[in-house]
N, C-alpha and C positions, 0 to 999 in steps of 0.2 A: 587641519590635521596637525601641525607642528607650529614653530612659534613662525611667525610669518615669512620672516628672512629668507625662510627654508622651501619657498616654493622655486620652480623654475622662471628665471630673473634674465632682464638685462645687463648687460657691462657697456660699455662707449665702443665705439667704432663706426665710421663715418664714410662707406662707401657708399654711394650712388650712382645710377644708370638713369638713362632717359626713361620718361614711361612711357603708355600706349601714344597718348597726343603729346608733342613734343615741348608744348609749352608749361608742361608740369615737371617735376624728379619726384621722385618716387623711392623710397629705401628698396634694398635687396632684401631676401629672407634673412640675410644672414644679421643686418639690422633691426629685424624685427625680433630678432632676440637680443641683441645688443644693439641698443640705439639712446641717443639723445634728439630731439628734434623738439623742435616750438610748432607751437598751434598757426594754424592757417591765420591768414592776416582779417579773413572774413568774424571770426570766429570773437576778435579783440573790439570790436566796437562793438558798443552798446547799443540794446534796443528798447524799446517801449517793451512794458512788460505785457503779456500775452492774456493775463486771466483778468484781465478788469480792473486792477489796483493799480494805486496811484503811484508806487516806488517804482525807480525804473531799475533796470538790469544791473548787476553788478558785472563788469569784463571780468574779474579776477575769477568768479562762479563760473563763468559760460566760460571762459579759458578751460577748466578742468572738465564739465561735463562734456561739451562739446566735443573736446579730445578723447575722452572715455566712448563717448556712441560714435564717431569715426572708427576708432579702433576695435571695439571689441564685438568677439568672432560671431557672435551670433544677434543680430541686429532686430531678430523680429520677435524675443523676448516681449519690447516696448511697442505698441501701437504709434502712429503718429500723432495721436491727439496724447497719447503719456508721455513722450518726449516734449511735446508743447509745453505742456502740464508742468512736467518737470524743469524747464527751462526756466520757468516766472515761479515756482512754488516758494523759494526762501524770500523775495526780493526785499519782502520790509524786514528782514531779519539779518540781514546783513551791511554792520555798520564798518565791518576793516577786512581785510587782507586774511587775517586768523579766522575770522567769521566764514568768510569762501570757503575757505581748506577745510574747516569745520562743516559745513551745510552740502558741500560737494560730493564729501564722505559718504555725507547721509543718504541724500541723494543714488549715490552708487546704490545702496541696498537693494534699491527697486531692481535692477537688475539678477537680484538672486543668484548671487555669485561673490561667493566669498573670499575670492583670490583677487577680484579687484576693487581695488581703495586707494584714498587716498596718503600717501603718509609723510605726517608730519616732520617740522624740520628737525626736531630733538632723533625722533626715533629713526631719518636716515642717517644720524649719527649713528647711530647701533648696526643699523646694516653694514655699513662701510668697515666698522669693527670685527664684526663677526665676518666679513670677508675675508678679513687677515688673521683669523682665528681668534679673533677675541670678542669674548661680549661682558658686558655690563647690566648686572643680575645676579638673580642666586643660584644659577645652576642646573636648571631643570629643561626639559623636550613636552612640550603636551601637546595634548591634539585632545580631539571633539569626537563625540559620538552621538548619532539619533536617538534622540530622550527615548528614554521606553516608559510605556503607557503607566502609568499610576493603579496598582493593582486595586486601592481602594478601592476610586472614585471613576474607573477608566476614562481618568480624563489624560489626553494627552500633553495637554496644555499647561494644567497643574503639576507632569510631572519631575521631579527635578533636572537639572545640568547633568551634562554627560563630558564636563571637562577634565580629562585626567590627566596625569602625571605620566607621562609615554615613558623617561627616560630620565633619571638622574647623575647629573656629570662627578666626574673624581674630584677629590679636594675641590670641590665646591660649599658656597655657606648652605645650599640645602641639602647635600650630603651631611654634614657636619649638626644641621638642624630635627635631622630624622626623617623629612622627607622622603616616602618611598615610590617605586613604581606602580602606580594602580589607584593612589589615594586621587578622590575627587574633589577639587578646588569649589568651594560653597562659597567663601567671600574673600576677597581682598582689601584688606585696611576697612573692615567690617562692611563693608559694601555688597550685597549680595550677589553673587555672578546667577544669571537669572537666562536672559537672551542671547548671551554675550558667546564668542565661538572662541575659538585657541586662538585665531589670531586678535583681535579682541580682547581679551584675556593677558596672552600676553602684553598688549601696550601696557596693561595696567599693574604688573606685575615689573618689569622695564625700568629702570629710572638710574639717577646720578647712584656713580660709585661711594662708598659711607654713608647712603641712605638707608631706612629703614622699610621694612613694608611686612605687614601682617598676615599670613595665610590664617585661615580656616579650613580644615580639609577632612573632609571622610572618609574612615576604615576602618571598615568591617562595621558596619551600623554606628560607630561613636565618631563624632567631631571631635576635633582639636586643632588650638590655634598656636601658629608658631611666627615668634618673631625674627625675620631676618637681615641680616646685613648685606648689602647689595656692595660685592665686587667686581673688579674685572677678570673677568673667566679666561684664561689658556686652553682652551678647546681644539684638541688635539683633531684633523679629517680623517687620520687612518693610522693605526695601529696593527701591529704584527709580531708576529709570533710562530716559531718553527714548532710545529707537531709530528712527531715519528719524520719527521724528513720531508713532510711539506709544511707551505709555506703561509701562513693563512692571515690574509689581508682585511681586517676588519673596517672598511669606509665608512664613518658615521655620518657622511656629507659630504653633497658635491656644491655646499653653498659658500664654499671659500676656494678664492681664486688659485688657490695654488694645489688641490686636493690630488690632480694628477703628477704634479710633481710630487710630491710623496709619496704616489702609488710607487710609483716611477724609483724613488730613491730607495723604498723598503725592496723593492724585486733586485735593483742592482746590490742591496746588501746582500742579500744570501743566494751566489748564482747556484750553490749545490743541491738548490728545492728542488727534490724528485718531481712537486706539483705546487698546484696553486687552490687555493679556497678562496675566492671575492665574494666576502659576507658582505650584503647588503641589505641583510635583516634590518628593518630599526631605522632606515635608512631616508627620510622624507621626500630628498632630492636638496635641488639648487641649480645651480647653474648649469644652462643646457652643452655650452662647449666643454666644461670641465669633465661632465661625463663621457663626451662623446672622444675627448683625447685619454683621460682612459682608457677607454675602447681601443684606441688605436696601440695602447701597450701590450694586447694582445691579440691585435689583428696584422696580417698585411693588407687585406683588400676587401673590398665588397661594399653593396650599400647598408648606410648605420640604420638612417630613420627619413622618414617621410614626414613631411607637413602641408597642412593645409594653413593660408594665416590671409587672417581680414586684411584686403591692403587700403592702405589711409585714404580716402579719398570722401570728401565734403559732400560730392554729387552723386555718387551713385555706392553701390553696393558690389565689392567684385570679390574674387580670393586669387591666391597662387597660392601653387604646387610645387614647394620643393622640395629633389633628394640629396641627401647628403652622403655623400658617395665617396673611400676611403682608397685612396693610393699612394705609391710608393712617395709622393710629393708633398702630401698633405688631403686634407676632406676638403674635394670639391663640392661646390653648388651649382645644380640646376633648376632653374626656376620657369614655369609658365602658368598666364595667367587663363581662368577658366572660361573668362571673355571671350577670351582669341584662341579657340582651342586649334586650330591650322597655323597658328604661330610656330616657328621653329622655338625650343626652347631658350630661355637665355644662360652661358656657362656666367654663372658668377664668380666670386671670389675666393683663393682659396683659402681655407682656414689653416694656421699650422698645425703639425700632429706630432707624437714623440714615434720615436722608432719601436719597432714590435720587437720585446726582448723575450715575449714567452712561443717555446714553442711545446710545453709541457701537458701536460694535460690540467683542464680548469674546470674546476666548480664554481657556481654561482649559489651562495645560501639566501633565498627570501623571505618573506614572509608579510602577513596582512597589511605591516605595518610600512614595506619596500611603496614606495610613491614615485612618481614622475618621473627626474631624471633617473633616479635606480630604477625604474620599470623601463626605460629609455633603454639605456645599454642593458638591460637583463635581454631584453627582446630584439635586440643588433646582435645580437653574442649568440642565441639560442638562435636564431633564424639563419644565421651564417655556418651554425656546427661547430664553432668557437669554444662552449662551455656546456657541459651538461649542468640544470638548472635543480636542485634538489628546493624541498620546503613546502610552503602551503602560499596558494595563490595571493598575490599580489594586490595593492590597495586598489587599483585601479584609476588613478588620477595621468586623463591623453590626454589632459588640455596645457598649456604653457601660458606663459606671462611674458610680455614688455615690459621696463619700468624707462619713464621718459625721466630725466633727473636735470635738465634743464632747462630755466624758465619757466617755469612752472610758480605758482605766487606763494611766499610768504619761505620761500627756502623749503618747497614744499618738492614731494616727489609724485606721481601718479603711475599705477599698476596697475593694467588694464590685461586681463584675459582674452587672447588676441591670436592664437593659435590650436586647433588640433593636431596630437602629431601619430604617429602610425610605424610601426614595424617594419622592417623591408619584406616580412610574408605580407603584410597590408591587417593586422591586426591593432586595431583599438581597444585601449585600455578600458576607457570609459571617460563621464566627466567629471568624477569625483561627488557625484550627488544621486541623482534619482538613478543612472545607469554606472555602477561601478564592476565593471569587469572582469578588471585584471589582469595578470599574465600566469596562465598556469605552467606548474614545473613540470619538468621532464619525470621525476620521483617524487610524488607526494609524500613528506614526511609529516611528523605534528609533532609540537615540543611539548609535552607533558605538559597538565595545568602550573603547578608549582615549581617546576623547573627553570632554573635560572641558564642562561646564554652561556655557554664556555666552561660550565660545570661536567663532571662526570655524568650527569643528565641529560644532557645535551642531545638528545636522539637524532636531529638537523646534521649537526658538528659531527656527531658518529656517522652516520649517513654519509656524510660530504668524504670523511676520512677512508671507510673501507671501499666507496667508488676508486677512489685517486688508488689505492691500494692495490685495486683488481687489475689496474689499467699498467 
């Protein structure tokens, strides 16, 4: 959907409880969205390789896949003869450390799921970046669409990339290069983009600041190639703007650490907003606390969101349930595993929150392109009576990510899809693929074809305005 960074991620934090048998730890839910942790110690020695050949096991390979089918959430994708399979498949093709990280990747595919990978050590420099609002690039948000059929030949297969241009940043070099919203990315540095997805894509688009990098892109039936200069971006998470007297908070991302503090700092600038607008059109997500203190800027209480999430274990297959549930203290966690369903729950830990400064009346604006964590708090907000939800239904992306950033080989990172999460009504978005969802609004609105966002066209924005208005 967007450039990778941009999905629901971990941060560090390092609480543990005992688990079921006492001779294991076990992370909290609250780590399974933030966590660092090393692979089981079984996991590190090597084996004879499984299909026949004579190269034996690389640890550095079985270190990442291994970790990958522990954690992620749905385990019977793979049969156990294609985990086998998968285990010994690179072996004579891996002569270093970079070769692992490389073959590991690939590997992930089988899974068919395109939020987990592995990622390399250049490009978790970029995330780290873009967490403190900066990236290194030209500028631009894409995301992916399902090819559509080739009206020649109806071949599916034949028919072109559906990578487009989601979003163009300010004073950026592909604003400044003509890049607009819509045009589709056909090659990079003449490389055809062919199978390749937005995240994908973006790696190869990505690179050192005073670099160079080539688009080819299509619009409106003609190609053209633009060369750009790759800097370091200022990317603002939320911008604001007083209209007629309320106060409209445009979130572009909850994938920088600080994005609630500035929701936070634009609401304490203007206490005289009659109301509030939280546009979260456009909005891919990011991190899943960020959104959910947010949240807490305009809640006192109640539950946010539900998760179901794979918990790490070598030998068997289990999940836990937890809610995150919002008071005057902070968002507690309750956690039980689906093993021991007569288990008392376990209270876990609590997360900090900011204080609820709104007690105004709130809009939420979405739209197809609102993901993950924006569908998160859109559906904590609406489910609580918090914000009436104007726009057109939401992308549909209920699944979440881990990312492990330690120990992991060659300065390498691993992102594993490791969670479903849910509503406090108990609605699921979807998984971003064969079943996408969504969250429907309270006022179905629709923004004109050519209608740009924030313009006198803006039918959403009008909408969101004469609600707050009525109220």
């Amino acid at each position: 959907m967007a450039d990778s960074y941009l999905d629901s991620h971990s941060g560090d934090a390092h609480q543990i409880r005992p688990e079921k048998s006492e001779a294991k730890e076990k992370r909290t839910a609250a780590e399974t969205l933030y966590a660092d942790a090393d692979l089981a110690a079984s996991a590190n020695q090597p084996t004879k390789a499984l299909d026949g050949n004579s190269c034996p096991s690389s640890v550095p390979y079985l270190k990442l896949v291994n970790h990958a089918l522990e954690n992620f959430y749905d385990p019977s994708r793979l049969t156990a003869s294609q985990v086998q399979e998968l285990k010994s498949k690179y072996n004579c093709s891996i002569k270093s450390d970079a070769d692992a990280v490389k073959f590991a990747d690939e590997a992930l595919k089988t899974l068919q799921d395109n939020y987990t990978d592995v990622i390399t050590k250049p490009e978790t420099v970029e995330i780290l970046r873009s967490e403190r609002g900066e990236i290194s690039g030209i500028g631009i948000e894409i995301k992916d669409q399902p090819k559509k059929e080739n009206s020649a030949t109806s071949d599916l297969a034949a028919a072109p990339n559906q990578v487009l241009v989601n979003k163009v940043v300010e004073n950026s070099p592909a604003l400044a290069g003509g890049l607009k919203a819509g045009d589709r990315i056909v090659k990079v540095d003449n490389e055809l983009i062919d199978t390749e997805t937005a995240t994908d894509t973006a790696k190869l688009i990505r690179g050192e600041v005073g670099t160079k990098v080539k688009l080819t892109v299509e619009r409106e039936g003609k190609e053209e190639e633009i060369e750009l200069t790759r800097a370091l971006i200022d990317f603002p998470a939320v911008k604001s703007e007083m209209r007629d007297g309320y106060l409209h908070l445009s979130v572009q991302t909850f994938g920088q650490s600080d994005t609630s503090d500035e929701v936070k700092a634009a609401i304490q600038g203007h206490p005289d907003a009659k109301g509030y607008i939280l546009d979260l059109r456009n909005n891919p997500g990011g991190l899943v606390m960020e959104a959910l203190r947010t949240g807490s800027l305009f809640m006192t209480k109640g539950e946010m969101l539900r998760t179901r999430t794979r918990a790490a274990d070598s030998t068997a297959v289990d999940f836990e349930t937890t809610n995150y549930t919002l008071n005057d203290k902070g968002i507690q966690l309750s956690s039980k595993y689906e093993s021991d369903p007569k288990a008392k729950p376990y209270q876990g830990m609590l997360m900090p929150r900011h204080p609820d400064l709104v007690d105004k009346p709130v809009v939420i604006l979405v739209n197809e392109n609102s993901g993950s964590a924006s569908e998160l708090l859109t559906g904590a907000m609406k489910d609580n009576k918090e914000a009436y939800v104007i726009g057109s239904q939401t992308y549909g992306k209920g699944i979440g990510q881990i990312t492990f950033r330690n120990g992991m080989p060659d300065g390498s990172w691993l992102k594993v899809t490791n969670f479903q999460y849910f509503t406090p009504n108990g609605t699921w978005p979807g998984d971003a693929h064969n079943r996408k969802y969504g969250i429907a609004p309270d006022l179905s609105v629709a923004l004109p074809k050519d209608a740009r966002m924030n313009s006198p066209e803006d039918t959403q924005l009008k909408a969101a305005l004469d609600y707050l208005k009525s109220k």
